[in-house]
N, C-alpha and C positions, 0 to 999 in steps of 0.2 A: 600708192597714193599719187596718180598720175594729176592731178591738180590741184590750184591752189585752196579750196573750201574741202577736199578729203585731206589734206594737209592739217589745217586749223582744225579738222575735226580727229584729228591722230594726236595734234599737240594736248587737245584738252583732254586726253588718256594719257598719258605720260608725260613725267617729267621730263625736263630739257637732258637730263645728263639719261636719262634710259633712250629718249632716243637718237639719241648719238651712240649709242650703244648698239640698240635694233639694226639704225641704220649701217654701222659697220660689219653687224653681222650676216646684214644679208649683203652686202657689197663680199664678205667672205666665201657665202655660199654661191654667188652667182656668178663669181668671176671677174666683175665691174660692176661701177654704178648703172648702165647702162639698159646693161643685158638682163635679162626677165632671170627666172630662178626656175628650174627646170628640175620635177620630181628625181631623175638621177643623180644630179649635182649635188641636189638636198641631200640623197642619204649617203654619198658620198663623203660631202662634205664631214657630216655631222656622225659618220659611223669611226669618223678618228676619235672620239670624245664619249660617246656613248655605244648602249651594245646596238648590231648592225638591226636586228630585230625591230627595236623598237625606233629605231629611222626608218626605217621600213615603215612601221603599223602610224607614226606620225605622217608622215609622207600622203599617205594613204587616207587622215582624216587632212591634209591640206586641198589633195587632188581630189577631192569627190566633186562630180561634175556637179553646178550648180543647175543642168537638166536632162532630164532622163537622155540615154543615148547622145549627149553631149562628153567630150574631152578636154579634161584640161590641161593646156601644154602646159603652162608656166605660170606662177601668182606673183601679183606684186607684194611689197612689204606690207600694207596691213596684213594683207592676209599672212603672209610669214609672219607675223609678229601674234596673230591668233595664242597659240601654248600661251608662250608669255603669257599675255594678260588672262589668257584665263587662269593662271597659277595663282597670279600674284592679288587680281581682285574678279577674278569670275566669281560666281554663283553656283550652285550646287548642278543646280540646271546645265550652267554653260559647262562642266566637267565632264556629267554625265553625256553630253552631246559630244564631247572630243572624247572619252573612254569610247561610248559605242561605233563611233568614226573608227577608230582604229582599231576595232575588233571585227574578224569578220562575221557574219551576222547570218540568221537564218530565217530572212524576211525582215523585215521591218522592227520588230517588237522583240525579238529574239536576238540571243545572243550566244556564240560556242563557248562551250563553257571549259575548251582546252585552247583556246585561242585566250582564253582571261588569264591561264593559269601561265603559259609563255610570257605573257604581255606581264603580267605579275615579277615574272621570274629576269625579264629583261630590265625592270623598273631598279628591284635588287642590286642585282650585279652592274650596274649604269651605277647608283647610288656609291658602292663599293669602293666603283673605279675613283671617280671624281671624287668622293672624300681622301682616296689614297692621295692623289696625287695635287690634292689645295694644302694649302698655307695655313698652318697653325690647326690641324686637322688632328682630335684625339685619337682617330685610325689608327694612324703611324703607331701609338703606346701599345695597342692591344696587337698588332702585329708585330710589332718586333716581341712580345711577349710568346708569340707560336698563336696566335688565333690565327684559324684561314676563314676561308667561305669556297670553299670547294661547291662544285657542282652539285652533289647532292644535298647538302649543309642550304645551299638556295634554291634549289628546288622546294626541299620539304619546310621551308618558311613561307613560300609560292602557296603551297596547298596549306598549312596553316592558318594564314590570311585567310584563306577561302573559307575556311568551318566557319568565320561566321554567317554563311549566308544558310547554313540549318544542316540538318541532316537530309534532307532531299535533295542532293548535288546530283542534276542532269546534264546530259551530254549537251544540251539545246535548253537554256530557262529564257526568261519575259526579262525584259530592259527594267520593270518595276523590282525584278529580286538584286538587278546590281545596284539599282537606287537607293532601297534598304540596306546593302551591304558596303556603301562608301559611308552612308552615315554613322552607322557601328566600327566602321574601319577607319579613326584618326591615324594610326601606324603608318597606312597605303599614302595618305594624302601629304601625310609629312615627306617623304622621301619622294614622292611623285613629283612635289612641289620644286623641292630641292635639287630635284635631277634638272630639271627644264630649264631653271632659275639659273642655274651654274652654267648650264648650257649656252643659252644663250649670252651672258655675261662673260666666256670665257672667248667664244667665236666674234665679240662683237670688242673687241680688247681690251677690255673696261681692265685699269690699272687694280681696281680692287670690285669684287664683286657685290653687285646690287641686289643684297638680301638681307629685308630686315631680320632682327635680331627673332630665334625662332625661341618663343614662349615654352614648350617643350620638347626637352633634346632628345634627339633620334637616339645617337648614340651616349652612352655617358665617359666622365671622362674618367680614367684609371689610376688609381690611387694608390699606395704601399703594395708597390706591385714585387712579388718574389725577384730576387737575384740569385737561388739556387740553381745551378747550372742542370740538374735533375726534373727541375720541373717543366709537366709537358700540360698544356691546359686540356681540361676532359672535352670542353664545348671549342664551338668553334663561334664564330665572329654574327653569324646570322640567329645563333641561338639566344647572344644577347642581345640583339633589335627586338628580336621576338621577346623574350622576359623582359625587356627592360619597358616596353610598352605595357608589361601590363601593372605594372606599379601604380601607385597614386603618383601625381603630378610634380609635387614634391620629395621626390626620391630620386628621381631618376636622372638629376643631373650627374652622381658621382657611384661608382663603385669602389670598396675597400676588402683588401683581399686580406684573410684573416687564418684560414687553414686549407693545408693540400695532408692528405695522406703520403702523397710521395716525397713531401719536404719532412713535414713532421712526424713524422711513421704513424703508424696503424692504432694510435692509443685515444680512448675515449677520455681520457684523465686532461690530456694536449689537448686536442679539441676544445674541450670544457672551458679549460682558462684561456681558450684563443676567442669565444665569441660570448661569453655572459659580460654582461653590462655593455654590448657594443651596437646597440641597435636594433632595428629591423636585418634580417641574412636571410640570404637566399642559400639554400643547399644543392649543391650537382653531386650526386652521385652515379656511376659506373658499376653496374654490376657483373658479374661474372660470363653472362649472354649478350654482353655489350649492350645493355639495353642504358638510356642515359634519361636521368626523371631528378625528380626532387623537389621542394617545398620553399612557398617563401612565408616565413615566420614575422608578423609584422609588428611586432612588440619584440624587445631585450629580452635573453634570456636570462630565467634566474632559478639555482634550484627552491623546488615549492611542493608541496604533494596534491596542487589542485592542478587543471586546466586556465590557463590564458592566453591571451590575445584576441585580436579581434574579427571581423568578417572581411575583413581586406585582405586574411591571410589566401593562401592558394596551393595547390598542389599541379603538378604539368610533368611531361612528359617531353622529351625534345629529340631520341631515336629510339626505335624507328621512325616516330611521326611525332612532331609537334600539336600539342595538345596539352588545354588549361583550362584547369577547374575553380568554378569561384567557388566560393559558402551560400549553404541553402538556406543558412538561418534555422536549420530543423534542431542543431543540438550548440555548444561554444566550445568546443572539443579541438579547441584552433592551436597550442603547445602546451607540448607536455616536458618537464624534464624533471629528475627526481633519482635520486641514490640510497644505499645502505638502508633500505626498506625490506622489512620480513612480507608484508602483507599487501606491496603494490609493484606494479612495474619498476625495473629499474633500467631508466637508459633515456633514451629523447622519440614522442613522437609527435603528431601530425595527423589530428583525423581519426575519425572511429572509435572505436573506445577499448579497454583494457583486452588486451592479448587479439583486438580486431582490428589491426589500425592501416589509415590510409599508409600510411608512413612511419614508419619504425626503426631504429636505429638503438641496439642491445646495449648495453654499459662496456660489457666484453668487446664491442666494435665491430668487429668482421659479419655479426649475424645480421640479417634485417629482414623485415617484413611489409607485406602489401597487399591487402585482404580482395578479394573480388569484390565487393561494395562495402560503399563507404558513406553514409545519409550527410555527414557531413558539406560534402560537395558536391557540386549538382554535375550533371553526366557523365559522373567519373567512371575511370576503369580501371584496372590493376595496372601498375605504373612498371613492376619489373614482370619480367616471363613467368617467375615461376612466384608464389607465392611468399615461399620463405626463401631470402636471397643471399647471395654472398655479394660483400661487399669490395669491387675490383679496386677499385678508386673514390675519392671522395675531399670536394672543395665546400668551405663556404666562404661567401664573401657579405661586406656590412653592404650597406644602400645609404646614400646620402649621407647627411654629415655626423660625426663623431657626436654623440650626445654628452651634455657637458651637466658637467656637478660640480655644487657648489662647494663643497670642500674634497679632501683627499678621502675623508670616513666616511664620507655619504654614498648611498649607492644609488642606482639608478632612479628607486622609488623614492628619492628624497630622503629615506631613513640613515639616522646614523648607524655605522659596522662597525667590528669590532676589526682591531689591528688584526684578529683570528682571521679575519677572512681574506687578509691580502693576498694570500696565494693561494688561489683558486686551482692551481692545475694540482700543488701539494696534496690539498686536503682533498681533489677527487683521487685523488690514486688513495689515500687512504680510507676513504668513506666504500672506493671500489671493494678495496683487502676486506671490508666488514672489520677497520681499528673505530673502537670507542675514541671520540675528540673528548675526551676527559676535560680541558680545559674549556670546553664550553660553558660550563657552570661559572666561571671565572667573570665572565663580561660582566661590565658597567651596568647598571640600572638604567634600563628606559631600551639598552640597543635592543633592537628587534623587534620591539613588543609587537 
């Protein structure tokens, strides 16, 4: 802003306290007020705080020459202050113009489509870093818990992201298929945002960072988290950005951790009474080829011998590759659960239908299953290796907040229970054994009807 009218026209894009912020940041990156801001200093500067990568690929939408066979030695602060504002109030326009800037490109109109998947993968792990090390950051819970984000754990969220832009992923696509793929991609924009935002905010000294409050959370925050010195988490740190994006809006603020097979051993009876009447649960299972998938259930579970829930439910995949199925609408085959039945399944599934299921989990525990198609959900694909699976490991946890009932006898569905059904883990081990509840005849008039 070398005079006084590109001055007054900086102020009327920002607030007083962000540019005193810009302005310290670029007096950071350039060494003095002085001195111009030189593309090395840039990612110098800026690669203590984020990955070196993607100071690099920004760097790179800073310096492009404003004419052919032209060089740019140095920008001044508007221009350094470009990211910024396009985070905080760009246009979908002005994004798409700083993603393609900083990818290298294959002409004009084209884009590499392994330069997106890096640039992806650097956005990640920048993200990661910076939430580790802010103030009052829910990170810290899920890591000191054993969550990582290992290099391949971010990578393959990297290519995750990427499925939505179809199944025709070229080495070289058209700037129009990243334009349809930021708009299906709220995931990419939230952390993208956030990386630049912290970015700049932390290099420009600002005592507390200038980011308004984000309508919905990247990550969520960790709630009745185990203290068993045994427990090792199945996923890791990227698998929950990835599931936790694809919730409804209203879930995703909190997770509640409710069953580990390694805490509470291998029993379908435990399970039972750790998640009926608790929500929406998301399931991780481990199977025996280390293959790692499972279902989010979007209704409470309760035993029943129909099908419920609803088309928000989902089935996904998270190793070897991340991948998520929604509902086709073609059948309502969204949970299943049901015991001491002569003439139906017995156990919890997910999809597909009797002895064909997306997702299948025995009464016995350890067996499971996972059919080659499922009309259920749409692109799906068999979630473990082999059909019928052994069960290595297995968590689930609630989604959002604790659902509340109006008395102690009522159950989730508003109905009144019977004092019989207070212990839910009791009566599945014995409904498991095939014991007659004899006392069933016993209840009150009206419970259940």
């Amino acid at each position: 802003m070398g005079n006084a009218s590109g001055k007054r026209e900086s102020d009327n894009m920002y607030t007083s306290e962000e540019m005193r912020m810009l302005e310290s940041a670029y007096k950071n990156a350039s060494g003095g007020a002085l001195e111009r801001l030189t593309s090395d200093r840039l990612v110098e500067t800026w690669s203590q705080t984020i990955e070196r990568s993607l100071a690099e690929s920004t760097a790179q939408f800073l310096f492009i020459p404003t004419k052919p066979g032209q060089q740019t030695v140095n920008i001044p602060l508007k221009k350094f202050a470009e990211p910024y504002y396009i985070m905080e109030r760009g246009t979908m326009d002005q994004k798409m113009h700083m993603l393609l800037g900083s990818l290298r490109r294959n002409g004009a109109d084209h884009f590499n489509v392994k330069q997106l998947e890096q640039y992806l993968y650097s956005v990640i792990k920048s993200y990661v870093h910076l939430e580790t090390t802010a103030k009052g950051s829910s990170i810290k819970d899920w890591q000191e818990l054993g969550f990582l984000t290992t290099e391949r754990s971010a990578c393959s969220l990297a290519k995750g992201l990427m499925r939505n832009m179809g199944k025709e992923l070229e080495h070289s696509m058209h700037s129009e298929a990243l334009e349809r793929w930021l708009h299906v991609t709220p995931q990419f924009l939230l952390m993208w945002r956030e990386v630049f935002v912290q970015l700049y905010s932390r290099h420009g000294g600002s005592k507390r960072h200038i980011i308004k409050e984000v309508e919905i959370p990247i990550l969520p925050e960790l709630c009745d988290a185990p203290s068993h010195s045994q427990y090792r988490p199945i996923i890791e740190l990227p698998h929950v950005l990835y599931i936790n994006a694809q919730l409804t809006r209203e879930l995703r603020h909190k997770w509640r951790f409710l069953f580990s097979s390694k805490i509470h051993g291998e029993s379908f009876s435990t399970m039972l009474g750790k998640i009926v009447d608790k929500g929406p649960t998301l399931f991780f299972i481990e199977d025996e080829d280390q293959y790692i998938f499972g279902g989010y259930a979007s209704q409470s579970w309760s035993l029943k011998p129909q099908f419920c829930g609803d088309d928000s439910s989902l089935l996904f995949t998270l190793s070897p590759a991340m991948r998520c199925f929604s509902a086709t609408g073609y059948n309502d085959h969204y949970q299943y659960l049901n015991l001491n039945q002569q003439t139906m399944p017995n156990g919890l599934g997910m999809g597909g239908q009797f002895e064909f299921w997306g997702l299948w989990i025995d009464c016995m525990f350890g067996d499971g299953q996972s059919v080659e198609t499922c009309s259920t959900y749409r692109d799906y694909v068999q979630l473990s290796k082999r059909k019928q699976f052994k069960i290595r490991n297995m968590e689930v946890w609630a989604v959002g907040d604790l659902p509340v009932k109006g008395e102690d006898e009522e159950g989730g569905d508003g109905q009144k229970r019977s004092i019989l059904d207070g212990n839910l883990e009791d009566r599945a081990m014995l409904e498991i054994a095939g014991k007659t509840m004899h006392s069933d005849g016993l209840r009150e008039p009206g419970m259940d009807d």
